[in-house]
PABA-388958 format. One record per residue (C-alpha): x, y, z; residue in one letter. Coordinates in steps of 0.1 Angstrom, whole numbers, plus 5000, padded with zeros to 4 digits. Layout:
% PABA-388958
R   east   north     up   residu
R      X       Y      Z        A
...
END
This chain:
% PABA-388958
R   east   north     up   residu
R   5339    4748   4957        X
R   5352    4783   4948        X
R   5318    4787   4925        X
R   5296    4780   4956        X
R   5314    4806   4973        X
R   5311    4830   4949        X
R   5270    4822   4940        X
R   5260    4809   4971        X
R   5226    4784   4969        X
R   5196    4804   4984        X
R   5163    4785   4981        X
R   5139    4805   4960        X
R   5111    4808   4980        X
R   5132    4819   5010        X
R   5147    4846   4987        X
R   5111    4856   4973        X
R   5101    4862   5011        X
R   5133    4882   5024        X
R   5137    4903   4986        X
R   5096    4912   4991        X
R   5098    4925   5025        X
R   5130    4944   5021        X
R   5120    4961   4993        X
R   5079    4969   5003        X
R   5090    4980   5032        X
R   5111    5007   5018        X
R   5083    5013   4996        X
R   5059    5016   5021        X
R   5079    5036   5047        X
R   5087    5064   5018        X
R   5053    5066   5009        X
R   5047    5087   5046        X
R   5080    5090   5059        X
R   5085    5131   5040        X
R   5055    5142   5054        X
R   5074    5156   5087        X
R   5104    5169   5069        X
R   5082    5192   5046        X
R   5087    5222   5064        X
R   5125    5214   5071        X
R   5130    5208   5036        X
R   5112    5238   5021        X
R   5134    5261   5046        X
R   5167    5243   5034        X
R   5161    5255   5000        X
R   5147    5287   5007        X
R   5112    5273   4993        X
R   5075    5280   5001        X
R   5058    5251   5018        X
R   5038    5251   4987        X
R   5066    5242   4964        X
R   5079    5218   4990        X
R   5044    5200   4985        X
R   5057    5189   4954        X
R   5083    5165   4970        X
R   5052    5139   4977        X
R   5027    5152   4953        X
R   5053    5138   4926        X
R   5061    5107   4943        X
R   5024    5096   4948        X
R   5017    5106   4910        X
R   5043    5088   4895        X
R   5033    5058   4916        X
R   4996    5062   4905        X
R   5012    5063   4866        X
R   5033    5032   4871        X
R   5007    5010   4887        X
R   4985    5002   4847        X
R   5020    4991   4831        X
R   5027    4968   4859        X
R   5010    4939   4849        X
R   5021    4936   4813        X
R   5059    4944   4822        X
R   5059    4918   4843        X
R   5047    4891   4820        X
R   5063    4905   4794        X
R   5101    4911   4806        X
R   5095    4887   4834        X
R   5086    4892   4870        X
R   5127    4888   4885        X
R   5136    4909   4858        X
R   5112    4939   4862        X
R   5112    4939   4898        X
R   5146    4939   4904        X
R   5151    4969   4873        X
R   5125    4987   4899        X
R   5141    4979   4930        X
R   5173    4987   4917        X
R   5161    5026   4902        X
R   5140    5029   4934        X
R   5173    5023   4955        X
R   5190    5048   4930        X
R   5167    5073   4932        X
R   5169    5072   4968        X
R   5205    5083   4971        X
R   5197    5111   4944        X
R   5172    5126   4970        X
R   5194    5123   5000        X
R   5221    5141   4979        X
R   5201    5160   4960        X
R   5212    5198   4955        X
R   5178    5218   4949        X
R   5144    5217   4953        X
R   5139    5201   4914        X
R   5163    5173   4920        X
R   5149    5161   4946        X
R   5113    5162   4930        X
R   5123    5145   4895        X
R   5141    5118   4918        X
R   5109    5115   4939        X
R   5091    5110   4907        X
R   5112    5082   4894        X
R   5110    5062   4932        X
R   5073    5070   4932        X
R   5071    5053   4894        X
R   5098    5027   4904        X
R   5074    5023   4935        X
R   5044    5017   4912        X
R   5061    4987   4895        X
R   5072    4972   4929        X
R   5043    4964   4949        X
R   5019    4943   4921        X
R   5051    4923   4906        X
R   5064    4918   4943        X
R   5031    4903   4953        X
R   5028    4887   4922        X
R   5064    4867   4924        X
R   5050    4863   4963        X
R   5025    4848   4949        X
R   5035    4825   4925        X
R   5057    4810   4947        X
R   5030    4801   4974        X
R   5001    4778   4962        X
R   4966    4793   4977        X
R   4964    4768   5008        X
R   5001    4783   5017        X
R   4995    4819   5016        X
R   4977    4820   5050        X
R   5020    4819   5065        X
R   5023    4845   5049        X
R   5000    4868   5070        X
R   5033    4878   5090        X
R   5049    4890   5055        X
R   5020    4907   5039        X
R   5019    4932   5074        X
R   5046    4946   5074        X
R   5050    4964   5041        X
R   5016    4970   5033        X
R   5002    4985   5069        X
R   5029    4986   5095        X
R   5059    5007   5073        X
R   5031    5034   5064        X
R   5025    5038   5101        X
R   5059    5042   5114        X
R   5067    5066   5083        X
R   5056    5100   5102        X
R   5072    5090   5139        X
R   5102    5077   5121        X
R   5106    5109   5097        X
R   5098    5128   5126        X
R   5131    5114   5145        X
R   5155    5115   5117        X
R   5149    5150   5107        X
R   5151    5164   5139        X
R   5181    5144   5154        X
R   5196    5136   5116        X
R   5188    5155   5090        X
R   5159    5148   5065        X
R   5185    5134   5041        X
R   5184    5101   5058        X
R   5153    5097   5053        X
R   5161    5089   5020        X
R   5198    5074   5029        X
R   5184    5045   5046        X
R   5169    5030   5020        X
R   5206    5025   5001        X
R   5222    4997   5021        X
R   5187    4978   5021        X
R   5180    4981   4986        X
R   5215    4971   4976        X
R   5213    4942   4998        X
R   5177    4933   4982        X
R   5191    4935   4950        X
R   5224    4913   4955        X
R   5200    4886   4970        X
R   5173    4890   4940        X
R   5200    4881   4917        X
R   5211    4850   4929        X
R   5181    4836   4950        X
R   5147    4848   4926        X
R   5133    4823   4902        X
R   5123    4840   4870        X
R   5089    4837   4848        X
R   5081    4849   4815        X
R   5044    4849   4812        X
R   5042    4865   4779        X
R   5013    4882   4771        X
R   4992    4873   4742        X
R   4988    4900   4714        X
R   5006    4934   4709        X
R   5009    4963   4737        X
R   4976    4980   4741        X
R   4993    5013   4733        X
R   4954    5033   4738        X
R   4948    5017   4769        X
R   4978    5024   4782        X
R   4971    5065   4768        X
R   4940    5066   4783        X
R   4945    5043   4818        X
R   4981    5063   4829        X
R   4975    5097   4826        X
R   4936    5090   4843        X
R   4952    5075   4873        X
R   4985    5104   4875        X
R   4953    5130   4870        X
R   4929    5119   4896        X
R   4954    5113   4920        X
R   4969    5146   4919        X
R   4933    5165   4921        X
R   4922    5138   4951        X
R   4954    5147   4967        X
R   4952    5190   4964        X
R   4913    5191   4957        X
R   4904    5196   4994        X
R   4932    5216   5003        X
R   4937    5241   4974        X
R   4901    5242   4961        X
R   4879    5221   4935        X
R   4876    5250   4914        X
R   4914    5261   4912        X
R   4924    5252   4874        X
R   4948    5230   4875        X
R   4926    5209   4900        X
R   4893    5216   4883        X
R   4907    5205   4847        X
R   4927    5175   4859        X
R   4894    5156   4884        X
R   4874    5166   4849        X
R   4901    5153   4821        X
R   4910    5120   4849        X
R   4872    5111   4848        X
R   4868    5116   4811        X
R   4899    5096   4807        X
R   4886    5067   4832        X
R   4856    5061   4820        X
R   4871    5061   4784        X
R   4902    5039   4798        X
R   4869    5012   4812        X
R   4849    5014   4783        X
R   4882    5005   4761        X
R   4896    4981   4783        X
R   4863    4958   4784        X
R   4859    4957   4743        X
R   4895    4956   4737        X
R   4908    4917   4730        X
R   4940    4921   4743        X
R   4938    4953   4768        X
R   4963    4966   4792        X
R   4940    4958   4824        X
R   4920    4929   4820        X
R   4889    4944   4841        X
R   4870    4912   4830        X
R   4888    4893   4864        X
R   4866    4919   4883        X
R   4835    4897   4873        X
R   4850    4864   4894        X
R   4830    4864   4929        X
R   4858    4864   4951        X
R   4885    4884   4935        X
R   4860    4910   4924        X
R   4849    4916   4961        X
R   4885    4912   4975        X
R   4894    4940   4959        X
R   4860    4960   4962        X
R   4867    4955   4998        X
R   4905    4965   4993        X
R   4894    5000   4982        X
R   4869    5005   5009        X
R   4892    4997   5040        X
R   4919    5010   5021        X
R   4896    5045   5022        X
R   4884    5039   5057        X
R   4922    5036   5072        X
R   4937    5059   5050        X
R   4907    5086   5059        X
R   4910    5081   5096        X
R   4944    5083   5099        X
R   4942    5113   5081        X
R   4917    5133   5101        X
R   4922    5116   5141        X
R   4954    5134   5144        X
R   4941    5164   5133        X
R   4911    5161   5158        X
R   4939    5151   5185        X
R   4948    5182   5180        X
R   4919    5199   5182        X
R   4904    5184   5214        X
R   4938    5185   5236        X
R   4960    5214   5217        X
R   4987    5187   5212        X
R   5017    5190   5188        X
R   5019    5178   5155        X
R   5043    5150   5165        X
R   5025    5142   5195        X
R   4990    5137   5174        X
R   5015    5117   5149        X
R   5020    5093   5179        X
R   4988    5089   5187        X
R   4979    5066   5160        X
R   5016    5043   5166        X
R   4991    5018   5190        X
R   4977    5010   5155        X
R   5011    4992   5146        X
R   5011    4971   5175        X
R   4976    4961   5167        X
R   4986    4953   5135        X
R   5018    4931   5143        X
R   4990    4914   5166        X
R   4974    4906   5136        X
R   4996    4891   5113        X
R   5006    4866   5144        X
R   4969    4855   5144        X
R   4954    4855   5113        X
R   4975    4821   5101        X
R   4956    4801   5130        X
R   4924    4818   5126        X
R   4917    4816   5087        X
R   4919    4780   5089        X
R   4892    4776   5116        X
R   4868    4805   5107        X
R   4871    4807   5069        X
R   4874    4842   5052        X
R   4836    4850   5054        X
R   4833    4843   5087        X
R   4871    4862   5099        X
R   4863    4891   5074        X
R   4827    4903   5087        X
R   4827    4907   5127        X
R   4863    4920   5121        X
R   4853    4952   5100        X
R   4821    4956   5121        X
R   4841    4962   5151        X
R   4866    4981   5132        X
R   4835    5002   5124        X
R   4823    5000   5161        X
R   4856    5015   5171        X
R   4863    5042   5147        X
R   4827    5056   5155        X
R   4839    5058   5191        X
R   4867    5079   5185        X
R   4842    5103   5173        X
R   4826    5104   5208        X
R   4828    5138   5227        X
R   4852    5135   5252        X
R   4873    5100   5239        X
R   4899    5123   5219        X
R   4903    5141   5250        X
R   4918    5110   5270        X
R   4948    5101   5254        X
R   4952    5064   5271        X
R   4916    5062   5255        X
R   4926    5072   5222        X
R   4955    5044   5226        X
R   4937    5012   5231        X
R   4913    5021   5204        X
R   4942    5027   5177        X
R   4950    4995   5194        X
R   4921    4982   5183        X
R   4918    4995   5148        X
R   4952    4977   5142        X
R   4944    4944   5158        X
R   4906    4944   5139        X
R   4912    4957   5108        X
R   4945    4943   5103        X
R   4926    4908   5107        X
R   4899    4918   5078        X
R   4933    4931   5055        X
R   4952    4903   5060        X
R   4924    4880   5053        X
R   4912    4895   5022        X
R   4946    4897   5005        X
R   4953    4862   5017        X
R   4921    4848   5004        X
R   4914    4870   4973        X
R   4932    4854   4948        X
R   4925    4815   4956        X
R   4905    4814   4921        X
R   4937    4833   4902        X
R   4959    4812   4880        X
R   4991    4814   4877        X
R   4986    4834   4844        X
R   4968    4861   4853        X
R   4985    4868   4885        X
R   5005    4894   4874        X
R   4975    4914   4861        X
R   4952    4909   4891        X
R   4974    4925   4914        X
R   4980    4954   4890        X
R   4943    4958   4892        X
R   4943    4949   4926        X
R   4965    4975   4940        X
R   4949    5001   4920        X
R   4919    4997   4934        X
R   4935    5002   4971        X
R   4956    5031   4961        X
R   4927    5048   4944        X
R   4905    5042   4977        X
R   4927    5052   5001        X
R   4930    5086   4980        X
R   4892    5088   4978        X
R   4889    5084   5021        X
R   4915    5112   5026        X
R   4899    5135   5000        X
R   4862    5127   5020        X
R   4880    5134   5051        X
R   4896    5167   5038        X
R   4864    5180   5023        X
R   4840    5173   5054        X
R   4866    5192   5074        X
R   4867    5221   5045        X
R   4906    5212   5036        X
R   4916    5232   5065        X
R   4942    5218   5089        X
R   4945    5224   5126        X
R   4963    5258   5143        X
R   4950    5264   5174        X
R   4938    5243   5202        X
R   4904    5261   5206        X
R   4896    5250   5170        X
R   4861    5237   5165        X
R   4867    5199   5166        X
R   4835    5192   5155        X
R   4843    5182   5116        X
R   4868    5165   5123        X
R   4845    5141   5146        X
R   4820    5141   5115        X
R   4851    5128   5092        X
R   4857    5097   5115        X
R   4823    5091   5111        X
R   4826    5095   5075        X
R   4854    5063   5079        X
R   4831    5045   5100        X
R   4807    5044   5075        X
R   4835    5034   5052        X
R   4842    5004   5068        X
R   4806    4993   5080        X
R   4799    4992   5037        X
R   4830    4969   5036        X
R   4808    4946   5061        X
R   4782    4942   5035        X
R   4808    4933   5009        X
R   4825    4909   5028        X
R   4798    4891   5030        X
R   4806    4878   4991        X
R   4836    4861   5002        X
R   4838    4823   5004        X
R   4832    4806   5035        X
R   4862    4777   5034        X
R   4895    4785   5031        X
R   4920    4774   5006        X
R   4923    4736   5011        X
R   4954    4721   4997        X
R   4952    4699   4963        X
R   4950    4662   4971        X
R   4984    4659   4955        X
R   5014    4684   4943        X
R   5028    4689   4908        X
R   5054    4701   4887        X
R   5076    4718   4913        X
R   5055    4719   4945        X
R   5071    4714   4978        X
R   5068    4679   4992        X
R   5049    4680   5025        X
R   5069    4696   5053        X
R   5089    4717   5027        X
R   5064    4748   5035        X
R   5074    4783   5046        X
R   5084    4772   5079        X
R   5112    4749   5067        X
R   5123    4771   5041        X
R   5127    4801   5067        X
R   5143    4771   5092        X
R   5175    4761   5066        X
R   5178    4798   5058        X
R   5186    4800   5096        X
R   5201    4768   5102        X
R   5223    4770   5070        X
END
């Protein structure tokens, strides 16, 4: 009895679920939540707004470098193993920020949960993964939302809050308690699995892949803003493209690479994750510019434009509620298509003279954005990995979620550059390419249409019979999460 008490019995897949949300959702909140603090941070330390910059452009580096490596760490060292070592420097690092004396603590800790952060997301989807069989995965609709789209949404609001009511050390303090908690459950309730890969590291795919991703990002994220011909920007888009192509060209001939790119080639993975970059562009882009157009058709405040786009979380909850039922019925093809059409339909709309100015308008359409796009999301990461084994999980989410990060850097550099990298100071500014940008995202996500139309028609079906250690029927999600409750 006292050995129950001290290692109580949590059923795996209810731990997978509960361990993946905490910790994505810490993941995803910090990848937005700074932005409002920026200025509040670079005053505390006595700092230009420039130097403050480098509290996110180190955090979204590092996760960019961290994000190759995942795949093979994973099978490697084992998916429990190197998620929880993440989770558990993420959570770290945290408390190093909050507590952090000077401007170049905080960045080097921002680094280490931005690379901590680039581990988490690909091995928590892949143990996610492997714990749900394909005709399963459509539950979990409810848990994919939440980290991946909602989090990022409520970062600004939510930053906004703390630092003006708290102080912009809780921003970072927050994440402690959760990510202990996570961590303790982890231990005792996650299953672990040792892939292990075939053949040696690929020690020049890994020199060629990491820095090409840290490089790109960082000129994607200052190239608009500080100019494409500034040095340090110029050299690293021109070495990160040199590196890329060299990084592809390797990875393809290379028996035992660090990415295995050849998982592109399979129909519906390969357009999965074609379409994860272009909505991941087309969301990331408009969220981007609308605010800054809020602000230039109605003269609103920074934290008023910020709320504008909160609608799209609702929207988005919406979403994951419905998807489950819908998938089922409709079949990915079918789901995926009208939804980004419409998404399409409405971004263009917000680039409509006179919409930005109505701000009830503006809400139902970030509404909208949520409820339709959400729907395409949620479907394509449901359904995009029905033809992935169990043995290459690991690397086609690696692959996956570089393909999303990469494209949502891509729509906000579009953005920037149709606008001229110049941000919003007074209400009379022009507003007008700022309306062109949305329509830039519009464009965005009618393409994704065309690629959607690659996916399958069915949805998973289950097998006709379960082995090795499949639930019996009725032992699903919805159980599992029922004894959690019901002890």
């Amino acid at each position: 009895m006292s050995g129950l008490l001290i290692r109580p019995r949590i059923r795996p897949r209810v731990a997978v679920v509960l361990v993946y949300t905490a910790a994505m959702c810490m993941n995803g909140l910090d990848s937005t939540i700074v932005n409002p603090a920026l200025y509040t941070i670079a005053g505390d330390f006595g700092r230009p707004l420039s130097a403050a910059n480098t509290v996110e452009t180190a955090f979204l580096v590092a996760l960019a470098v961290g994000l190759p490596v995942a795949g093979w760490l994973g099978d490697r060292f084992g998916t429990k193993r190197v998620f929880l070592g993440s989770l558990t420097a993420f959570t770290v690092a945290s408390a190093v920020c909050g507590l952090a004396p000077d401007l170049n603590t905080l960045v080097v800790a921002r680094a280490v949960q931005g690379l901590a952060g680039g581990l988490l997301t690909p091995v928590g989807m892949t143990l996610l993964f492997r714990a749900f069989p394909p005709h399963e995965r459509m539950k979990l609709a409810k848990v994919l939302i939440v980290p991946t789209a909602l989090m990022p949404a409520l970062g600004p609001p939510l930053g906004g809050l703390l630092t003006e009511h708290l102080s912009w050390h809780w921003l970072f303090f927050v994440n402690v308690p959760i990510g202990t908690a996570a961590v303790l459950l982890g231990v005792f309730g996650l299953r672990e699995h040792v892939e292990g890969p075939e053949g040696k590291f690929d020690v020049l795919g890994f020199w060629l892949a990491t820095p090409a991703l840290g490089l790109l990002t960082y000129a994607l994220g200052f190239g608009p803003s500080q100019g494409w011909t500034r040095p340090a920007v110029a050299v690293s888009a021109a070495l990160g493209a040199v590196l890329l192509v060299a990084a592809v060209l390797h990875q393809v001939r290379a028996k035992t690479p660090l990415l295995r790119l050849r998982l592109l080639a399979d129909r519906v993975y390969g357009s999965a994750s074609a379409l994860a970059g272009v909505t991941a562009a087309g969301l990331m882009g408009v969220l981007f510019v609308f605010p800054l157009l809020y602000q230039a058709s109605l003269g609103a405040s920074a934290l008023d434009a910020g709320l504008s786009v909160f609608p799209e979380a609702v929207g988005l909850i919406l979403a994951s509620q419905v998807v489950d039922r819908l998938l089922p019925k409709l079949g990915p093809r079918l789901l995926t298509v009208p939804a980004l059409l419409v998404a399409a339909a409405v971004f263009a709309t917000l680039a409509i003279p006179g919409v930005a100015e109505n701000a009830w308008s503006v809400r139902g359409l970030m509404f909208l954005i949520g409820l339709v796009l959400g729907t395409a999301v949620l479907t394509v990461q449901i359904s995009g990995f029905e033809s992935i084994g169990p043995a290459d999980m690991g690397q086609a989410m690696g692959l996956f979620q570089i393909v999303r990060t990469l494209g949502g850097a891509l729509g906000i550099a579009a953005c920037a550059a149709v606008i001229g990298g110049g941000h919003v100071t007074e209400a009379a500014a022009d507003p007008g390419p700022y309306r062109t940008a949305v329509w830039v995202t519009a464009a965005l996500v009618a393409a994704g249409a065309l690629i959607a139309l690659r996916l399958p028609r069915e949805a998973p079906q289950p097998p006709p019979f379960d082995d090795e250690e499949e639930a019996p029927p009725g032992e699903g999600l919805a159980a599992d999460e029922a004894r959690a409750v019901n002890g």
